[in-house]
C-alpha positions in Angstrom: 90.3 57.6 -34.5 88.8 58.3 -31.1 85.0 58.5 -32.4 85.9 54.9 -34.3 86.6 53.6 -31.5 84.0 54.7 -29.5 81.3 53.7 -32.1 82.6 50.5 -32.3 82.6 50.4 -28.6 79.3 51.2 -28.2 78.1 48.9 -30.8 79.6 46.3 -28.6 77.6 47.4 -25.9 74.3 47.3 -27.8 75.1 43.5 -29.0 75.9 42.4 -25.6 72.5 44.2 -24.3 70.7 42.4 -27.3 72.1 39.2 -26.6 71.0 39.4 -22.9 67.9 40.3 -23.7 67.2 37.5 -26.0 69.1 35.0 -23.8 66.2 35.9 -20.6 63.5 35.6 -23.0 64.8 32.2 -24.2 65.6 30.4 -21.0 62.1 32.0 -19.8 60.1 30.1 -22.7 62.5 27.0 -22.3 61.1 27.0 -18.6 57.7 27.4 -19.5 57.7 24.7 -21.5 59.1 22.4 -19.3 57.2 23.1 -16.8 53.8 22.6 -19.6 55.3 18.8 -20.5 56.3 17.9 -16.6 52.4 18.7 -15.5 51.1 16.9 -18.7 53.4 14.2 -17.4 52.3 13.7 -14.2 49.0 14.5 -15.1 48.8 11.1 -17.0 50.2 9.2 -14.5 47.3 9.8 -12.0 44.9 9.8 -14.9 46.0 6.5 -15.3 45.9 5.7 -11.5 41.9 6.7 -11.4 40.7 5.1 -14.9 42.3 1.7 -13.1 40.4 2.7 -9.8 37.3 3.1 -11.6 36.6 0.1 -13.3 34.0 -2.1 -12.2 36.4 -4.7 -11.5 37.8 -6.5 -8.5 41.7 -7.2 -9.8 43.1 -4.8 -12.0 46.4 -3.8 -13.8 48.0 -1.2 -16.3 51.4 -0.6 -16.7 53.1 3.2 -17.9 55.9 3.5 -19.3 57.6 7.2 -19.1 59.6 8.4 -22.5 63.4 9.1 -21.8 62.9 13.1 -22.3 60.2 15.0 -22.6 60.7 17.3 -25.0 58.2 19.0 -27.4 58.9 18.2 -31.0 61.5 15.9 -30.2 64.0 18.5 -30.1 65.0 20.9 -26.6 64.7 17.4 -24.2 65.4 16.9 -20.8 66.3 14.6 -18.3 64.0 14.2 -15.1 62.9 11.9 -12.9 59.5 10.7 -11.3 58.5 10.4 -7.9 55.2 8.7 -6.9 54.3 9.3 -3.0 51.1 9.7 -1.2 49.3 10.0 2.0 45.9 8.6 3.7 43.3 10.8 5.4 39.7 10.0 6.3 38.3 7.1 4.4 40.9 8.1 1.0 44.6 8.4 -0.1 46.1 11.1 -2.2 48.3 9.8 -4.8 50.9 12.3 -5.5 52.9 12.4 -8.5 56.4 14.8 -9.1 58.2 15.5 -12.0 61.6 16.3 -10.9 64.4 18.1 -12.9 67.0 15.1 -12.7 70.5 17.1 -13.1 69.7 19.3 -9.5 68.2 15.9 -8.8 71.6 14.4 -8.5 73.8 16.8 -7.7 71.5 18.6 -4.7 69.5 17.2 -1.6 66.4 19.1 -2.9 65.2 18.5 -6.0 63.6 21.0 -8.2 60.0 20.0 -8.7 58.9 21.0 -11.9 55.4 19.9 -11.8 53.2 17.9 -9.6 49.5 15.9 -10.1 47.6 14.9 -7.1 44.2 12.3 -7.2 41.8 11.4 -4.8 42.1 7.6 -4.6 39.3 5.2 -2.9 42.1 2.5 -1.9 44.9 1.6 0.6 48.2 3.0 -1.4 51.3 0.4 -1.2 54.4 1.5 -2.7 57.7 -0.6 -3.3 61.0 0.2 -4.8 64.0 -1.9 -6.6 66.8 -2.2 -4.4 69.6 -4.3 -5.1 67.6 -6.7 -6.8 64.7 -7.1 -4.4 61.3 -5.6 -4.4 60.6 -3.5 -1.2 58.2 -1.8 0.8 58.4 2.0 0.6 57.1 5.2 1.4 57.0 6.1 -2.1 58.3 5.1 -5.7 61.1 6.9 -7.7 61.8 6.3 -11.3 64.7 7.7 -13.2 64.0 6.8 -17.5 67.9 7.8 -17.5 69.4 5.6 -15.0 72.2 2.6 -14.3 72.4 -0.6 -15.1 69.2 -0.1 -17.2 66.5 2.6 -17.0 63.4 2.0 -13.8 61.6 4.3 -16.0 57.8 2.0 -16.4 55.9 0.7 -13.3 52.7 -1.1 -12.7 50.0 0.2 -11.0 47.7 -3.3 -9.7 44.5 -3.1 -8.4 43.2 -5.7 -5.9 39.8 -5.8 -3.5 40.9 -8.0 -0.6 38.3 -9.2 1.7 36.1 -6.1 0.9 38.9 -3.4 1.0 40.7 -2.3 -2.2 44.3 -2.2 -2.3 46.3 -0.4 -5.4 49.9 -0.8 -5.8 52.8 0.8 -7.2 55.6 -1.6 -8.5 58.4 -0.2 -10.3 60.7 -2.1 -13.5 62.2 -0.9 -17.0 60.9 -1.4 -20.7 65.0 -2.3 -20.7 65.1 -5.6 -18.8 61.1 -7.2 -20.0 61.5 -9.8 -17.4 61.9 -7.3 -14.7 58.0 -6.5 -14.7 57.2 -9.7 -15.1 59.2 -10.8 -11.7 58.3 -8.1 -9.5 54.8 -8.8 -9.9 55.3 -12.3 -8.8 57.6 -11.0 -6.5 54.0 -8.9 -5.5 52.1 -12.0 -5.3 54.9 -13.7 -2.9 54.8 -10.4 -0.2 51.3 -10.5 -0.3 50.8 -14.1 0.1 53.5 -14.4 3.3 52.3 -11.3 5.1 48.5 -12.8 5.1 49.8 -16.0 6.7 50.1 -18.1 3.7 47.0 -16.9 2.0 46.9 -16.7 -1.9 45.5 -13.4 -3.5 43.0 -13.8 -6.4 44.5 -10.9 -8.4 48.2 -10.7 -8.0 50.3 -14.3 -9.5 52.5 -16.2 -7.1 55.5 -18.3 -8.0 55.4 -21.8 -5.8 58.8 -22.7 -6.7 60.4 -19.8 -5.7 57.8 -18.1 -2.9 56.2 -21.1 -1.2 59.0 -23.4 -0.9 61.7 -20.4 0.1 63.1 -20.7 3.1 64.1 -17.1 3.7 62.8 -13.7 2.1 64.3 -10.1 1.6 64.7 -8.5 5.1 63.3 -5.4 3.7 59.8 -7.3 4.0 60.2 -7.3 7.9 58.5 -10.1 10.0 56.7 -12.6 8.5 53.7 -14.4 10.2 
């Protein structure tokens, strides 16, 4: 009775060890892949960034839109969210772009960064973000494809040479709401247009009826000339 038990206890133990075993090996490939389709990710995004730069043009505009998972197959997704940041030295800006894992996102101050793409960029970077209901200057742009009301999970990158001096910028909407892309490019044209003192640009669309009439703008703009 005593060696049945014992066998049978011992066959426990060799399940258990199996299972961990498998298990590591599992979550380790899981991770690996994630991290494989977060770089592929954000490599696109800057890809995207310099083939706009690039072209022989003087206005300029693309827009990406970011699936709700990545996942390979279709099948294993996850959540995550993108964060588009960058910094000027010498005569360039680096665009950065992050992939990061949305849960810890959420739930923690630091966000696991599961991949990151950085370009060399020959313009003055401008970023805005949404913010209860107004476009706004920013030190960078975050997208979540997963997000409330409806998902910020496209944005436009826009292109403009402005009295000799090339501007890209980085405008943030959702493939949910159509006429959110379309309105925060005009609402674009209308920051541009009051912060140089009235003066139209030739790439980026301004609305008269509701920028040059208006009588006040989104305080997030700061002063207006």
């Amino acid at each position: 009775m005593l060696s049945f038990i014992l066998s049978k206890f011992n066959l426990l133990i060799l399940a258990t060890g199996l299972f961990v075993i498998v298990s590591y090996f599992a979550f380790g490939f899981r991770g690996t892949v994630e991290s494989a389709l977060a770089f592929q990710q954000a490599s696109s995004i800057t890809a995207n960034a310099s083939m706009l730069l690039s072209a022989g043009t003087l206005c300029g505009a693309t827009d990406v839109q970011l699936p709700k998972t990545l996942s390979p197959y279709n099948v294993l997704g996850f959540s995550y969210k993108v964060k588009l940041r960058g910094f000027k030295y010498k005569e360039k800006s680096l665009l950065i772009a992050e992939i990061l894992q949305r849960n810890k996102y959420l739930n923690l101050g630091n966000p696991i960064v599961l991949a990151s793409s950085r370009r060399d960029i020959n313009a003055d970077i401008k970023f805005f973000s949404y913010e209860e209901g107004e476009l706004c200057p920013s030190d960078e742009t975050v997208l979540d494809p997963r997000g409330a009301p409806y998902p910020m999970d496209e944005f436009l990158f826009v292109k403009e040479i402005y009295k000799g001096h090339t501007y890209f910028y980085v405008v943030p909407c959702s493939s949910y709401h159509r006429k959110l892309c379309e309105a925060n490019l005009y609402r674009l044209g209308c920051y541009l247009y009051k912060k140089r003192g009235d003066v139209e640009s030739n790439c980026v669309p301004v609305d008269e009826d509701s920028c040059k009439t208006a009588s006040s703008f989104p305080s997030c703009w700061g002063a207006i000339p």
